[in-house]
BAMIMI-605609 format. One record per residue: x, y, z of N, C-alpha, C, O in turn; chain; residue number from 1; residue in three letters. Coordinates in steps of 0.001 Angstrom, whole numbers, always signed. Example, Ala and Ser with C-alpha at 12.3 -4.5 7.8 and 13.67 -1.06 7.14 Angstrom:
// residues 2
n.c1:n.c2:n.c3:ca.c1:ca.c2:ca.c3:c.c1:c.c2:c.c3:o.c1:o.c2:o.c3:c:k:r
+13190:-5690:+7800:+12300:-4500:+7800:+13200:-3300:+7800:+14236:-3319:+8465:A:1:ALA
+12850:-2250:+7080:+13670:-1060:+7140:+12900:+30:+7870:+13409:+1138:+8039:A:2:SER
// end
This chain:
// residues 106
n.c1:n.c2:n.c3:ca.c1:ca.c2:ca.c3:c.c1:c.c2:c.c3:o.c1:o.c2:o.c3:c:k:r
+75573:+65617:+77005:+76470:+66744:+77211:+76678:+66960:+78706:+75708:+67247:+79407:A:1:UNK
+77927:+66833:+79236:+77969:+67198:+80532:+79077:+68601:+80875:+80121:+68940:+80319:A:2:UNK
+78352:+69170:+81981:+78903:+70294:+82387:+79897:+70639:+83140:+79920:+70464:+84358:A:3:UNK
+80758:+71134:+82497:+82006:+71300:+83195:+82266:+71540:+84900:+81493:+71963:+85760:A:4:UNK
+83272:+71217:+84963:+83392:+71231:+86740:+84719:+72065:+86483:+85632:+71974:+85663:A:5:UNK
+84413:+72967:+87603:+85015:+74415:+87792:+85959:+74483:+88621:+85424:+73661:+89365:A:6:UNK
+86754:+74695:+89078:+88065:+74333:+90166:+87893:+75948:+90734:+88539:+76912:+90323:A:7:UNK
+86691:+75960:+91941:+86850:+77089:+92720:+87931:+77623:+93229:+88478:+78683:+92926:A:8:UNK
+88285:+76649:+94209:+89815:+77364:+94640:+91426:+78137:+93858:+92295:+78965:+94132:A:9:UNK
+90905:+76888:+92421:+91961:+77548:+91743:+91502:+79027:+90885:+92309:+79873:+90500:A:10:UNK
+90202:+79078:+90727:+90013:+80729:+90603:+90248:+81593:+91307:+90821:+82659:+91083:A:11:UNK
+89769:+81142:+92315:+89935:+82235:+93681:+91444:+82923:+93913:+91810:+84089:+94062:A:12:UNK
+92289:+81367:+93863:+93712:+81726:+94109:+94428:+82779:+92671:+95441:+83475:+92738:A:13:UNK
+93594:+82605:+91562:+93760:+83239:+90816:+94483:+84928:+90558:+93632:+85767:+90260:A:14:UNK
+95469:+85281:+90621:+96150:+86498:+90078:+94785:+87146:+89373:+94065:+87532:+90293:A:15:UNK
+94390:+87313:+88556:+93303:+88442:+88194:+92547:+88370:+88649:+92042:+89489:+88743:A:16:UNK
+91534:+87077:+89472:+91074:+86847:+90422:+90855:+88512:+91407:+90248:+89581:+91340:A:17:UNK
+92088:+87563:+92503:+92829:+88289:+93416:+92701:+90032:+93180:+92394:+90787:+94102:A:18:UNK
+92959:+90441:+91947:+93364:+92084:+91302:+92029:+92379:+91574:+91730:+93304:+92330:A:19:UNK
+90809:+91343:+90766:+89684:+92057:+90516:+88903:+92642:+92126:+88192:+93628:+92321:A:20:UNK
+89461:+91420:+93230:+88439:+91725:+94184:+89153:+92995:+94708:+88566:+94073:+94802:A:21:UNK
+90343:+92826:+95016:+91442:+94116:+95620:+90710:+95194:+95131:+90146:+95846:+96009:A:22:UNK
+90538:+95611:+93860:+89979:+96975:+93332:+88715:+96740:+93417:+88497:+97875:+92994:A:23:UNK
+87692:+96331:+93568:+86788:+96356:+94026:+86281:+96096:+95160:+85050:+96080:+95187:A:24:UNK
+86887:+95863:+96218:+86873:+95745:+97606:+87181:+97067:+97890:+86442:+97727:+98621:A:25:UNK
+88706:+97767:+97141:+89127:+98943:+97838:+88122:+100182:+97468:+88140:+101198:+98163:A:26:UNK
+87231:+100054:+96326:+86712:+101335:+95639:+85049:+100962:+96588:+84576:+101930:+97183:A:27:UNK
+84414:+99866:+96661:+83165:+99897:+97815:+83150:+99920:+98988:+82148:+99713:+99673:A:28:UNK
+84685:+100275:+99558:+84737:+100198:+100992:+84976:+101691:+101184:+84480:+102246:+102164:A:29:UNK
+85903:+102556:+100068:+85423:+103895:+100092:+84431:+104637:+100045:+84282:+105665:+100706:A:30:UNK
+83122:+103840:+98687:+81886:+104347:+98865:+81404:+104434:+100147:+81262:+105429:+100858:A:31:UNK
+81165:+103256:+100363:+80861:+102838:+101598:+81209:+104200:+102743:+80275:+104887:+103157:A:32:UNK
+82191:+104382:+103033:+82557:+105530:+104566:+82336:+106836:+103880:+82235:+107758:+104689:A:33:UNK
+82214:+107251:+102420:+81467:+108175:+102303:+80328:+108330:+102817:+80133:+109019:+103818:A:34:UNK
+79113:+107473:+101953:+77986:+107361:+102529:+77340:+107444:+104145:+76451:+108149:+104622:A:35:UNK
+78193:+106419:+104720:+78236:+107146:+106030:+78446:+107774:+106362:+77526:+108320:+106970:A:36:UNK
+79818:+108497:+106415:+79651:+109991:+106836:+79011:+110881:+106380:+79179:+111951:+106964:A:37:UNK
+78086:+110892:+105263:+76892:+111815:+104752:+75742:+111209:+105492:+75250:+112042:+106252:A:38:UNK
+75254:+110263:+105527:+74476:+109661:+106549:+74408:+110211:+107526:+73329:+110701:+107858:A:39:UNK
+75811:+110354:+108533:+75378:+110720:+110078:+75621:+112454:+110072:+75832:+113179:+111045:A:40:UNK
+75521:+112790:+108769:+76289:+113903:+108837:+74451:+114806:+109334:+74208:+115907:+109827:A:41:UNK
+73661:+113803:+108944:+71872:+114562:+109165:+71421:+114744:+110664:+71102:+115801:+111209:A:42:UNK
+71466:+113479:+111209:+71288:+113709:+112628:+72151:+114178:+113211:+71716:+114699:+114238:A:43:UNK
+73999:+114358:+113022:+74071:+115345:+113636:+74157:+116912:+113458:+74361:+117737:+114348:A:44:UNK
+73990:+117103:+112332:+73310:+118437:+111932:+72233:+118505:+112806:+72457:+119228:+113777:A:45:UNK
+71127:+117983:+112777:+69817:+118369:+113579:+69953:+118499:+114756:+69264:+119318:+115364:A:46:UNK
+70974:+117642:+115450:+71262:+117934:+117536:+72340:+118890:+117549:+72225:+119620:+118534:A:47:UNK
+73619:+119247:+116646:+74177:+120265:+117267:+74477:+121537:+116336:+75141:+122507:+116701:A:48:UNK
+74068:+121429:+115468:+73749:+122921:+114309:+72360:+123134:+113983:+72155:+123336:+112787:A:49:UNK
+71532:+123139:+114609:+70434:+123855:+114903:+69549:+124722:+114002:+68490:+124807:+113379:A:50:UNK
+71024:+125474:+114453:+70451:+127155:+114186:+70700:+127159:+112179:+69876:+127550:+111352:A:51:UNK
+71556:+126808:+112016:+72081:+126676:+110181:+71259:+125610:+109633:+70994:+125672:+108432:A:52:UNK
+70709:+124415:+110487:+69178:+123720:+109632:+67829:+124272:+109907:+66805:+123680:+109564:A:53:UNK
+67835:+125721:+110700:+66707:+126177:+110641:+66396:+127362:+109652:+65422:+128113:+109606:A:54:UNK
+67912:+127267:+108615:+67736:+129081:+108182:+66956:+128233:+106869:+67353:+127259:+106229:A:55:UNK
+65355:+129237:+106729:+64452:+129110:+105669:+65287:+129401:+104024:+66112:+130260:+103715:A:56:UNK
+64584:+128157:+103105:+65212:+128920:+102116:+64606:+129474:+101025:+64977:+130364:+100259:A:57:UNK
+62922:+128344:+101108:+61945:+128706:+100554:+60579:+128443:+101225:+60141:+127293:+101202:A:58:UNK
+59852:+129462:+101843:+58335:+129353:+102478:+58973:+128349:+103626:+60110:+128547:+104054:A:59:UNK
+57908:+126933:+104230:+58495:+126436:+105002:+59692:+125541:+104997:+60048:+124948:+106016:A:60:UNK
+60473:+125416:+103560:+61788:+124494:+103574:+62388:+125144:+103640:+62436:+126214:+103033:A:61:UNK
+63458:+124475:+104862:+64705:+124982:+104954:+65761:+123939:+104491:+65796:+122913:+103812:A:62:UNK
+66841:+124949:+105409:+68458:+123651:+105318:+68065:+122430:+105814:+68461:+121441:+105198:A:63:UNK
+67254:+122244:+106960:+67323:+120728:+107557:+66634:+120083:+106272:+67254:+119181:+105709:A:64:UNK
+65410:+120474:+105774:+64815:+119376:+104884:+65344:+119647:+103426:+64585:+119364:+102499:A:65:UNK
+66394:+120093:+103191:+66894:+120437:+101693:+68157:+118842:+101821:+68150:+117872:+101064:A:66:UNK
+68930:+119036:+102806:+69519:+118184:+103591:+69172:+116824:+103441:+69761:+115975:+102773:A:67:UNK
+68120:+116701:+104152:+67418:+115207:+104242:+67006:+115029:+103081:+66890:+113834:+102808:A:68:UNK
+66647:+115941:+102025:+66165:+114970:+100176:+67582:+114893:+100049:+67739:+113850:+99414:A:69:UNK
+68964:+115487:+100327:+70019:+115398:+99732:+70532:+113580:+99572:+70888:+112844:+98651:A:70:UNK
+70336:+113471:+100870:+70235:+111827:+101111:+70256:+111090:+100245:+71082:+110196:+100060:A:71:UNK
+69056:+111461:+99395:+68332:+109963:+98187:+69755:+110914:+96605:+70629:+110384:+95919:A:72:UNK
+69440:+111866:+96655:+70302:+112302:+95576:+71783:+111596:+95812:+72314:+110831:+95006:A:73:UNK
+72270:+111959:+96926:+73676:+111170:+97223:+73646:+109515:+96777:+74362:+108827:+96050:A:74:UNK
+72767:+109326:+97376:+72578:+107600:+97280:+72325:+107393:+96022:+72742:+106274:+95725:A:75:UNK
+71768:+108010:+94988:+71491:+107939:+93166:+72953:+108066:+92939:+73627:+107159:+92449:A:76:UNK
+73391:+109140:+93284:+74635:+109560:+92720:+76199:+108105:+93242:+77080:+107411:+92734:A:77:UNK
+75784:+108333:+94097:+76792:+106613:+94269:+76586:+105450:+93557:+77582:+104776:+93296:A:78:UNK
+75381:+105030:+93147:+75142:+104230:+92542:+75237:+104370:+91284:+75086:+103309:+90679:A:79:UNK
+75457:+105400:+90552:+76063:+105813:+89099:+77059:+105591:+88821:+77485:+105237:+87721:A:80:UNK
+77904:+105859:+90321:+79379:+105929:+90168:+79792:+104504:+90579:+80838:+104103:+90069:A:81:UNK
+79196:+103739:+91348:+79307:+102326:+91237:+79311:+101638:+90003:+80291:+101062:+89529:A:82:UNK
+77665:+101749:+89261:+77340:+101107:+88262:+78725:+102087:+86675:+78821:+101646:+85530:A:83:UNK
+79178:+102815:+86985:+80019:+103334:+86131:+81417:+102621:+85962:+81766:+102124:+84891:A:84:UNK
+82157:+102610:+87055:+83022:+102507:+87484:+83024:+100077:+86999:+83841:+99280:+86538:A:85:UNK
+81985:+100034:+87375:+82327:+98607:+87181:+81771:+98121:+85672:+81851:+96957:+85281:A:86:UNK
+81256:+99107:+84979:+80786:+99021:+83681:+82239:+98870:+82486:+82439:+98235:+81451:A:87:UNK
+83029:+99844:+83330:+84301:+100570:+82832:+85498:+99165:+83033:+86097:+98441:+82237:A:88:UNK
+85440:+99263:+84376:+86443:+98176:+84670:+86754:+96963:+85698:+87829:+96565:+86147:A:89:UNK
+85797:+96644:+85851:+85374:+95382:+86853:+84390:+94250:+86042:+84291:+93091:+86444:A:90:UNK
+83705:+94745:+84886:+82685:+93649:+84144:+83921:+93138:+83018:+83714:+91997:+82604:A:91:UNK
+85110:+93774:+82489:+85998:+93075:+81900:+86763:+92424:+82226:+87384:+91679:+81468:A:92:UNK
+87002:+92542:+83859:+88409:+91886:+84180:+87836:+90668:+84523:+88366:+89561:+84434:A:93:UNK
+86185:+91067:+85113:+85360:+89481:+85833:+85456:+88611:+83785:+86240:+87779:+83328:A:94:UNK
+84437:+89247:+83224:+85138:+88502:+81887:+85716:+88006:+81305:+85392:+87095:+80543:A:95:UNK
+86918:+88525:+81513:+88274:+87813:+80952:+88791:+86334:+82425:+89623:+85482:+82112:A:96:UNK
+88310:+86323:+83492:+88081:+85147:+84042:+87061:+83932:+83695:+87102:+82703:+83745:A:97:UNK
+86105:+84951:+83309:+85188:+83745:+82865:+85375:+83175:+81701:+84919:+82050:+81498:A:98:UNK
+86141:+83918:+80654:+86111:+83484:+79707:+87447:+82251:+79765:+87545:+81348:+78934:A:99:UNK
+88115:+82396:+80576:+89362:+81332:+81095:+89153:+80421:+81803:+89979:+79514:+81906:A:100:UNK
+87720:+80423:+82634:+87247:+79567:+83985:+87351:+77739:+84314:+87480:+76977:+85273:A:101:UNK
+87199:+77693:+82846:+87682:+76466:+82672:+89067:+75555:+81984:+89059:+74436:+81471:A:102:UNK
+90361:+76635:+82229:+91425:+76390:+81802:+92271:+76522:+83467:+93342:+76179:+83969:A:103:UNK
+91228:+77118:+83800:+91987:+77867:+85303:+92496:+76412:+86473:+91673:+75745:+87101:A:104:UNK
+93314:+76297:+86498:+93665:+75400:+87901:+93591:+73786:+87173:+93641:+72741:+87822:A:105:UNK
+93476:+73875:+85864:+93449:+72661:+84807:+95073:+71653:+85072:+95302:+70660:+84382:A:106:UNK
// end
């Protein structure tokens, strides 16, 4: 039994190909500059708002360290919406290539 040989380029050049990376290039490059700007949004909270990461909210936690756990919650929460989002519509469209992969560029 021998294993098929795959014509990379002609997937690549591929029309659904092409669709699948476009929407998924365009939707992780948005995550993406979210995250960062929640990212830098900590240190610079801490050098030039000060006074609003020092207001207590319980005993010694305040805004700055309510803030900084917010971090890992954000970062869960993106990754839901990643793993959602490509559950929904990026694992069918890659599918329906694979399931063609060897007709492709034939």
């Amino acid at each position: 039994m021998t294993t098929p040989v795959m014509n990379w380029r002609a997937i690549d050049a591929d029309p659904r190909f092409q669709a699948l990376h476009r929407k998924k290039t365009f939707f992780l490059w948005g995550l993406m500059v979210f995250s960062i700007i929640y990212y830098f949004l900590l240190p610079i909270g801490a050098a030039y708002f000060t006074d609003i990461f020092k207001i207590k909210v319980w005993g010694p936690v305040n805004i700055g360290i309510l803030f900084a756990l917010s971090e890992f919650v954000v970062a869960w929460f993106i990754a839901v919406i990643y793993s959602r989002r490509a559950n929904a519509e990026f694992d069918s469209m890659a599918q329906e290539i694979i399931n063609d992969a060897h007709n492709i560029g034939s």
